[in-house]
Structure formats: C-alpha cells, structure tokens
Phi, psi and omega in degrees: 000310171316317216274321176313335184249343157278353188276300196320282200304329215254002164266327179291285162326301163338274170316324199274356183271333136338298160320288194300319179291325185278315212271297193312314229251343164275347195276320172253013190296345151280003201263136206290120160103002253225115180264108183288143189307127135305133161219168207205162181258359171301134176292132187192162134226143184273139170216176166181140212276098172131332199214156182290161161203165149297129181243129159200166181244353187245349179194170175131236181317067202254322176173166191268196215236089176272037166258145161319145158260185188278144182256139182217134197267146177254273201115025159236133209318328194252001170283137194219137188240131159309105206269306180260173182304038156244152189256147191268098171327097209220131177274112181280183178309340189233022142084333160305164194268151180216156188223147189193163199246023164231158230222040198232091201268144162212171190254131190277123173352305173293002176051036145280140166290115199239163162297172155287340176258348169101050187239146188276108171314110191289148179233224201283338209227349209115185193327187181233113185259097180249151185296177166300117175225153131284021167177146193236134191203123187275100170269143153018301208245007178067021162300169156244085160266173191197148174279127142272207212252102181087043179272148160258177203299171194055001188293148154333163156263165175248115169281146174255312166197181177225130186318130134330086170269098195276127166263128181254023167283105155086356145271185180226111191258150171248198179226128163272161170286342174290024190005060131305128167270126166241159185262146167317074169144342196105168188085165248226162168249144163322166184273158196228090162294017191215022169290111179262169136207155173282144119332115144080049191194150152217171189246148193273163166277151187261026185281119168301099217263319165342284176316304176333292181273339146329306169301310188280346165297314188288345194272328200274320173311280187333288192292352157282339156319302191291325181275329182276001160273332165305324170314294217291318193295323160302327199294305172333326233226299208248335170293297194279002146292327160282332161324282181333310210260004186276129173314138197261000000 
C-alpha cells in the first residue's frame, strides 16, 4: 500500500513540475531570444554547482529546445540576432560568465552595454562600456564602434570593443532559471571565432505554443491518472481498515 501511494505522489509531483516547465516556455513565447524548456516523462535531474535551477528527480524538465528561433528584422542599431551556433556572453547576477541569445541591447546610464533583461555584455576584458556617441554601429563579427559626440562630419568610426561570442559545441551546459546558459559544474565556454551576428535584427523565441498546449493536455490527463490512483489507494486503504474493526 505504501509504495502504491508513493508511486501515486511521486507521478503528481512530477507532472506538476512539468506543469510548471510547459506554463514557463508559454509565458515566454514572445520573450526576445528565449529557448524553450524540453520536457519528458523520463527520470533525470537538472541540477547545478553555483546557480539556482529546476530541480526533479523522477520527470519534467530534460534540457532545453537548442533550435533557432525565427529572425525578424527591427532596423535598430544596437539589435543584434546571433546568425551562427553562438551565444552572446553576459555577466549574471553572481558575477560569472553566463551565455544567452538574446540580443536586444541597450546602453545603461553608466553607460555599460546591457541585455533587454539587464545582464552586462561581456567584451575582450569584461562588460562593455560605451562612451558618450552619437551613433553605436554593431559589425558582423561583434565588433563595437561608435562617432563619437562631437566628431566631425565624415569621421571614422573608433572601435571600443567586440561582443563575446562563446561556442558551447562539445561542452555540458544547462539552462538556469535566470534562462541563461551555464556550464555544468562552473567554468566558461571558448570564444567562438567564427560567431556572426545581424545588425538591426533579433531573434525570436523558439516556443512552438502548438506543441506547447499539446503537452499541457497531456500533462494535465497524466496527472489526473495519478490522482484517480492516489483515491483507489485510499479506498484500499479505508476498506482493509473496516475489515480490522469488524467483531470477531
């Protein structure tokens, strides 16, 4: 009887951390960059040394949807969509290098070069600091130049720096909650020399919202399997209890 009602709770659990993995990857299916969570009825755990993550052990979460999202052009100058299998280098909250595809840049008062979520773009030395200009000009390869403020007309542009572009081919990376790329265990991914990117573009999230709601049917039947087993195991249960009490 025990094990039947831990097999019950430990499939409920499951689905709802499923559950949960399905609701996030819709919640973010407009967020600029954004690789939707895979999820599976398989045993596995995400875990990770240093940074928060989803954690289960018997289903959910298996790795994230590593496909390109769709590119779309905006024509403003500091959006840049990752053309090749590279990540754009971003300093998370705990100060470590983290990698991530979204690419809808902006200049912070302090004038570090920032994400749309607010992680500092990493360069050749650390963030990226741009001066005062008038026009910020992205190249192919992740350079940074910039006119600056008060240039005269036709001047060069002066490079500041060039966007970290990391290949994460042939390491073993998670997704964090912060929907970050980190490496497993800690340490950094190489520089990727061979990392484009477009000007005046971003790339979209790649949640399939079909697919998407598909999953969550299935996910919510499953877990109604798991609660009508979780019942039978009470009737059982409360049946060989009236038996004990019936007079001998």
């Amino acid at each position: 009887m025990d094990r039947l009602i831990y097999t019950a709770m430990s499939g409920m659990r499951s689905q709802m951390t499923t559950q949960a993995a399905i609701a996030n990857n819709i919640a973010n299916a407009k967020t600029i960059g954004f690789r939707a969570d895979r999820v599976g009825f398989d045993r596995m755990m995400i875990d990770g040394e240093g940074f928060d993550t989803r954690q289960d052990t018997s289903a959910g979460v298996i790795d994230m949807d590593r496909s390109a999202g769709t590119i779309e052009q905006t024509g403003r100058p500091l959006d840049v969509a990752v053309t090749s299998d590279s990540w754009i280098t971003v300093q998370a909250t705990d100060g470590k290098e983290a990698y991530t595809r979204r690419g809808d840049l902006s200049i912070a008062p302090t004038g570090v070069l920032e994400t749309g979520d607010g992680f500092p773009v990493m360069g050749s030395g650390g963030p990226i600091t741009v001066p005062p200009a008038q026009r910020v000009m992205i190249a192919e390869d992740g350079t940074l130049s910039i006119i600056p403020l008060g240039a005269e007309p036709g001047a060069a542009p002066q490079k500041i720096d060039q966007i970290k572009l990391a290949s994460a081919t042939g390491t073993d990376t998670v997704k964090g909650t912060d929907n970050l790329l980190h490496v497993r265990g800690g340490g950094v991914l190489p520089q990727d020399m061979e990392g484009k990117v477009a000007s005046g573009a971003l790339e979209q999230s790649n949640v399939d919202m079909t697919q998407a709601l598909v999953d969550m049917i299935e996910n919510q039947r499953a877990y109604e399997v798991q609660a009508n087993l979780l019942k039978e195991a009470k009737k059982m249960d409360e049946g060989g209890a009236s038996i004990m009490r019936m007079p001998s």
